[in-house]
C-alpha positions as YAML, in Angstrom:
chain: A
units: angstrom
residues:
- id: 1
  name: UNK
  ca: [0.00, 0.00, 0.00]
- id: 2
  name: UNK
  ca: [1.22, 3.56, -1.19]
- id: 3
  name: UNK
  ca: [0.17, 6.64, 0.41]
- id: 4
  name: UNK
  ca: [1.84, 10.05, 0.83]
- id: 5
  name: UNK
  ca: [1.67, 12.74, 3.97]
- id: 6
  name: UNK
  ca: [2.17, 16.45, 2.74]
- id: 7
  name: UNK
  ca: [3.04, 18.81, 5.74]
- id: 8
  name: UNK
  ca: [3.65, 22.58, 4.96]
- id: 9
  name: UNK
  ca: [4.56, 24.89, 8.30]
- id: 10
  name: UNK
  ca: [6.33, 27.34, 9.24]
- id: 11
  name: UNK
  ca: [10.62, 27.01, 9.59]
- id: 12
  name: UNK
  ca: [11.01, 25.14, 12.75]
- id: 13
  name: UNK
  ca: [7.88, 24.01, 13.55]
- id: 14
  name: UNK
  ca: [9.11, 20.22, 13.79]
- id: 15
  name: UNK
  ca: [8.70, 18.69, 10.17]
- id: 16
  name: UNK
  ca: [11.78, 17.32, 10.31]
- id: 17
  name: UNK
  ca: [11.63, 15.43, 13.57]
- id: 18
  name: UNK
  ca: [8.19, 13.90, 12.02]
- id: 19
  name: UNK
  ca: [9.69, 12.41, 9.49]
- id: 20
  name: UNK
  ca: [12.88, 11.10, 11.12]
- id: 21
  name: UNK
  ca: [10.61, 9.46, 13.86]
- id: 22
  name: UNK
  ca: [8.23, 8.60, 11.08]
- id: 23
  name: UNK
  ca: [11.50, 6.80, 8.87]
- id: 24
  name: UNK
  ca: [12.53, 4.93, 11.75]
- id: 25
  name: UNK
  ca: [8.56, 3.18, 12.29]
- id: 26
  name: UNK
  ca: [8.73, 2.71, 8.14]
- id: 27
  name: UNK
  ca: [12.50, 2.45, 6.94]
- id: 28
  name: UNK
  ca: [11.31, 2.18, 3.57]
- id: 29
  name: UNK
  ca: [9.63, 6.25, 3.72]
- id: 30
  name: UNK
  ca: [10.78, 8.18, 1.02]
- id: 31
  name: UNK
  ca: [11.07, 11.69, 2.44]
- id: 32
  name: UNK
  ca: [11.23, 14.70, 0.52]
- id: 33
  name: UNK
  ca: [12.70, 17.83, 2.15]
- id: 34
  name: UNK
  ca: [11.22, 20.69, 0.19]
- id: 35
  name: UNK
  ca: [14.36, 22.45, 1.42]
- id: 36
  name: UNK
  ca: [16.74, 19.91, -0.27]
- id: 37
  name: UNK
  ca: [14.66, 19.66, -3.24]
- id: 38
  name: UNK
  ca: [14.63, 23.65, -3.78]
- id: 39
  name: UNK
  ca: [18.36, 23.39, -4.10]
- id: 40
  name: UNK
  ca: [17.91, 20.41, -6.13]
- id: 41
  name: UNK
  ca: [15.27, 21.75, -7.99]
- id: 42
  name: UNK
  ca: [17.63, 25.20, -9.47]
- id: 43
  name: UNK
  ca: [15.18, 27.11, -6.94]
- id: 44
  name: UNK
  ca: [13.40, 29.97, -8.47]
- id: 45
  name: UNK
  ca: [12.76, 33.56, -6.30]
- id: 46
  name: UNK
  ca: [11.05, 33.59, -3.30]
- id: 47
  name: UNK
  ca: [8.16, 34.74, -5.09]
- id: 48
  name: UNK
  ca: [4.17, 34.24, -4.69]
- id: 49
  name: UNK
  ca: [4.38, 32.76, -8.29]
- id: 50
  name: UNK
  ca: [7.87, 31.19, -7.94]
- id: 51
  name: UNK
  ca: [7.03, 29.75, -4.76]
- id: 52
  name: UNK
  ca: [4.08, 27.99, -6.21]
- id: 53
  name: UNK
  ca: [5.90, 27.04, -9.16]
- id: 54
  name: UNK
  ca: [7.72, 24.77, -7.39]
- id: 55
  name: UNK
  ca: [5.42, 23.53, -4.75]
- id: 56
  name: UNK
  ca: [3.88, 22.11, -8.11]
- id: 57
  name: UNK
  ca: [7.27, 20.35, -8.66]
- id: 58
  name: UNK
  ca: [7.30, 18.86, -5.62]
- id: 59
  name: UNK
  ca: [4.15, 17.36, -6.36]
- id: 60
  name: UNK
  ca: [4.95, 16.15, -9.24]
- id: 61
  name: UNK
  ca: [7.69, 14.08, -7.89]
- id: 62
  name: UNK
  ca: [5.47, 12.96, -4.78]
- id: 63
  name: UNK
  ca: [3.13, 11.68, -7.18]
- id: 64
  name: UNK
  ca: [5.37, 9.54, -9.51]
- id: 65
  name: UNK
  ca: [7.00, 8.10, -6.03]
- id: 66
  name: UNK
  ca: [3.61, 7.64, -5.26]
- id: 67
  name: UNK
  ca: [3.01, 5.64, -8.63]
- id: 68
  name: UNK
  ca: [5.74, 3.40, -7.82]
- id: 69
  name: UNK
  ca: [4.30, 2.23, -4.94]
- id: 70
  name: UNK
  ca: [6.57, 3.97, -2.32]
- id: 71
  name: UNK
  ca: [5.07, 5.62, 1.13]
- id: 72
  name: UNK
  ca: [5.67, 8.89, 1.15]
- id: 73
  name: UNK
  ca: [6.24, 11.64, 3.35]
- id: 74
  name: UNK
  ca: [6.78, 15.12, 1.71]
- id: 75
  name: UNK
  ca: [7.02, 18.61, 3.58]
- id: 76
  name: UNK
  ca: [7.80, 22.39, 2.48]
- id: 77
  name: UNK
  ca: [8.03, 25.22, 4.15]
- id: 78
  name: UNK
  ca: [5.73, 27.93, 4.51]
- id: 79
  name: UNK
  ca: [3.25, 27.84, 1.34]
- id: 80
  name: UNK
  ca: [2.43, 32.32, 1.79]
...
């Protein structure tokens, strides 16, 4: 079974220590850092636009991780 957990917050606000807990219950989690994957990503501006630009990237990747059957666990930052 595949699903995927999406958390935005703000810096901080413990979406990291979710997911490490979280990887250590399910060692086979993919996580997705939305900060590693904006410097992976050749991050745009911290723009309205630009932000949601690649929030839509992210997704994109969540859901063909998604496809291949892996559980998911994706966060980013603060969305506005």
């Amino acid at each position: 079974m595949a699903f995927v957990i999406w958390m935005t917050g703000l810096s901080c606000s413990g979406k990291t220590t979710i997911s490490t807990e979280l990887s250590k219950i399910f060692p086979d989690m993919e996580v997705l850092d939305g900060d590693k994957l904006y410097d992976w990503l050749a991050p745009l501006d911290m723009s309205k636009k630009a932000r949601m630009a690649q929030t839509l990237r992210i997704a994109h990747i969540t859901k063909n991780a998604h496809q291949t059957q892996h559980f998911c666990m994706c966060f980013c930052g603060k969305f506005f």
